[in-house]
N, C-alpha and C positions, 0 to 999 in steps of 0.2 A: 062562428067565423063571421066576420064583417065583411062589406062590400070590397073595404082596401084588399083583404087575404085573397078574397076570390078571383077578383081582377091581374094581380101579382101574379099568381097560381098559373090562370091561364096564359098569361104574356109568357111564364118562364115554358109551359109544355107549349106552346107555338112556334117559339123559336127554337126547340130541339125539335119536332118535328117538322120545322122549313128547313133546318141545319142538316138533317136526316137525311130528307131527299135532295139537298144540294150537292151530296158530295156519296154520289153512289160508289157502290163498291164493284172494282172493276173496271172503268171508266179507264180509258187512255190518260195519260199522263200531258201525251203531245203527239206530232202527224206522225210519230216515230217508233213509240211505245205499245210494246204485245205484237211486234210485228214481224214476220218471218219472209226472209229472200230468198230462192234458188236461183245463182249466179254461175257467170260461167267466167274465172279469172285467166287473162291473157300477159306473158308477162310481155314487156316491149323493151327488143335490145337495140342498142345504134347497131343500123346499118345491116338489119338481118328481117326478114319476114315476123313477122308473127306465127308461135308455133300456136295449137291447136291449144284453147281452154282447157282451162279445171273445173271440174262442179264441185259446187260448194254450197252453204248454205248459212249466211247472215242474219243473225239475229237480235232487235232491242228490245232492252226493259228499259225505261226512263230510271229506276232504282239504280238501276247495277253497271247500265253500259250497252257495247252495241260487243258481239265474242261472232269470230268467223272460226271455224274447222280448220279452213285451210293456213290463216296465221296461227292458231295455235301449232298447229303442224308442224310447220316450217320455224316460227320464232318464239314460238311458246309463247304467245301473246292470250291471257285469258281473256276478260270483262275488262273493254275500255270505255272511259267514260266518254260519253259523246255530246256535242252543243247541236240542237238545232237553230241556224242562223237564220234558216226561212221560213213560214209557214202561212199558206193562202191558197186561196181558191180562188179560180179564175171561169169564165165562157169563153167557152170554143166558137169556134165560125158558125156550129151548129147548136147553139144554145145549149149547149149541156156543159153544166157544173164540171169542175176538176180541182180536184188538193195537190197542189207545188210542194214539197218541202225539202231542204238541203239541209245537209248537217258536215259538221265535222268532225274528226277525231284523231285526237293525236294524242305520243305517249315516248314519253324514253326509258330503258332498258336499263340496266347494271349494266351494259355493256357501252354506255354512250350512241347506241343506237336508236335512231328515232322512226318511228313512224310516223307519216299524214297522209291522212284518207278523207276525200271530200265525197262528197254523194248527194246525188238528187234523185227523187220519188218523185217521178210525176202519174199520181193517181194507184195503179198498180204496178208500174214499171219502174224497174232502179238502175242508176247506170254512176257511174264516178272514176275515180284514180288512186291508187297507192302507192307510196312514196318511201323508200326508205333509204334513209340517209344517216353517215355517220362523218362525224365533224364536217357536216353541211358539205358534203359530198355525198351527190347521187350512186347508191352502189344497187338499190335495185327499181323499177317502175312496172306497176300493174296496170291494166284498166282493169274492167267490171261491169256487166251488163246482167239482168235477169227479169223477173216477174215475182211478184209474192207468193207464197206456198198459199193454195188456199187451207184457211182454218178450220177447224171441226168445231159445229155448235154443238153448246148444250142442251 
C-alpha cells in the first residue's frame, strides 16, 4: 500500500466514526419526542361551570405522533402527527435555564370532524386546548393541564 491508500483509508474510518457518534441512538428527535404527560382534561361548556377533570396520559414519538387514551376513547383518535412551532430555552429571574416548547396537532376524521390541539411545555409542565369542530362549527372544547410522567432509566 502507498501513502495515497493509507491516508484514503483513514479519512473514510474518521468520518464513519465522527458520523457514529454524531447521531447517537436514542437521542430525542425534538423538545417533544420520548416524552410522556399525566393530564387532567376539563371540557368547557357556554355558560355552565366546569365539571371535575379526566386523567389521562399524552404521549409523543417524533416517528409516529403525539396518541392521548382519552381521544382514542371518546373519538377513536390513534397516532397524530404533531408540529412543533416553538422550541427554546429561556432564564428565569433566578438564573436558571428552562425549555419553552409548543406544538400543534390537528387531524380530520371520515366523519368530516376535526380536531386542534395546541400545547405548550414549559420545562416539565404541559398545559393547552382541544378543539373539535365539524364544518368549522365548535361542537366540543377541552382545556388540559399536567406534569410529565417521570421516566425509568436504564
Amino acid at each position: 500500500m502507498n501513502l495515497k491508500h493509507i491516508i484514503i483509508s483513514a479519512s473514510v474510518l474518521t468520518v464513519g466514526i465522527l458520523s457514529i457518534n454524531a447521531i447517537k441512538k436514542g437521542e430525542p428527535k425534538d423538545g417533544l419526542d420520548k416524552r410522556k404527560f399525566t393530564v387532567s382534561i376539563v371540557e368547557l361548556k357556554e355558560g355552565s361551570a366546569p365539571k371535575k377533570g379526566v386523567e389521562d396520559e399524552i404521549e409523543f414519538k417524533a416517528g409516529k405522533g403525539m396518541f392521548s387514551q382519552f381521544l382514542f376513547d371518546k373519538l377513536e383518535y390513534k397516532w397524530i402527527k404533531y408540529e412543533v412551532t416553538k422550541d427554546s430555552t429561556y432564564t428565569d429571574e433566578d438564573q436558571n435555564e428552562g425549555h419553552w416548547t409548543e406544538a400543534e396537532i390537528s387531524t380530520t376524521d371520515a366523519n368530516d370532524q376535526t380536531l386542534i390541539m395546541k400545547c405548550t411545555v414549559d420545562n416539565y409542565d404541559i398545559s393547552g386546548e382541544i378543539k373539535i369542530t365539524k364544518k368549522d362549527k365548535l361542537k366540543k372544547k377541552y382545556e388540559f393541564s399536567g406534569k410529565e410522567k417521570a421516566s425509568k432509566k436504564k
